[in-house]
Structure formats: C-alpha cells, structure tokens
C-alpha positions in Angstrom: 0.8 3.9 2.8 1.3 2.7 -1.0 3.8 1.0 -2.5 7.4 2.3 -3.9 7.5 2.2 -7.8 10.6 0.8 -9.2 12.0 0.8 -12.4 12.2 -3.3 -13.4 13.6 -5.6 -13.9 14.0 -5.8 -10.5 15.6 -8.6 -8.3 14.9 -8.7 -4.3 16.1 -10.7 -2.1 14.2 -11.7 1.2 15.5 -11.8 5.0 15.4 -15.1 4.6 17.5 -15.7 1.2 14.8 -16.4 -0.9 14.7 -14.6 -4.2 11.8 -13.3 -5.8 12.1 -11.7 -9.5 10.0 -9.2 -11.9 10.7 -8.9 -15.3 7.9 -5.8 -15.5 9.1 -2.5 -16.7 7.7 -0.7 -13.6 7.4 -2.8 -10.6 5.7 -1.6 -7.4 7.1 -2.8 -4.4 4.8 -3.0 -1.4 5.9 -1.0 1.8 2.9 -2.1 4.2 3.3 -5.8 4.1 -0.1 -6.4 3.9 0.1 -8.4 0.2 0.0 -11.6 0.1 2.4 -11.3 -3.4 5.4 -9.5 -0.5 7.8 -7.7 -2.0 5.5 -6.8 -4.6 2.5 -4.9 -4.2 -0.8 -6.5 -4.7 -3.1 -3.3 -3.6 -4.2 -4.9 0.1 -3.1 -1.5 1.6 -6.5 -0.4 -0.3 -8.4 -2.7 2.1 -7.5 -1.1 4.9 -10.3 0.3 6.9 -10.2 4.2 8.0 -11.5 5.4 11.4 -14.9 6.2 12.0 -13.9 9.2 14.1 -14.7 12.5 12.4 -11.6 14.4 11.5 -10.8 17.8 13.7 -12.3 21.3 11.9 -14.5 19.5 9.6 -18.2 19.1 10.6 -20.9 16.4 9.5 -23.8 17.5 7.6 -25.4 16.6 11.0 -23.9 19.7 12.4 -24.4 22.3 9.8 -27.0 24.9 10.7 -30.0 25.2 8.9 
C-alpha cells in the first residue's frame, strides 16, 4: 500500500497529541506505518519484500514447453 497525497499545508495531529506539520504543497501521508518520518511518507512501503510463491495462471519460464 502507498501513501495518501494530500494537498499541504497540512497539520496532523498524533494519538498521542503530538503535532507534526508540513508546509509542502503536496504532502504524502503514509498509510502502512512503516516510515520512520510517520505521518508522512518516507517510501519504506517500497522495502517491503513480495512472496516467492508464483502467482496462480502464470507459468515460469521453467514451465513453458519447448
């Protein structure tokens, strides 16, 4: 999942109370809570490692005939 892009300035505040502010015109907000910059978005959902599993209806070049 990627982040939510919001138009800025934007001003969140935390469960906690805490306040965290962006002046940026466009601010991307992360929706994962993998960055380490939560709320905003510092790409770490790109990090994320994808099964090794082949996906269902596709074949490997393995398994092509030929």
């Amino acid at each position: 999942m990627g982040p939510a892009l919001v138009e800025g300035p934007v001003e969140v505040v935390l469960a906690d109370g805490s306040v965290r502010r962006s002046e940026r015109p466009v601010v991307a907000l992360c929706l994962c809570r993998r960055s380490r910059l939560y709320p905003f978005c510092d790409t770490s959902h790109r990090r994320r490692s994808r099964p090794t599993a082949p996906r269902s209806g596709r074949g490997t070049a393995s398994s092509r005939p030929g």
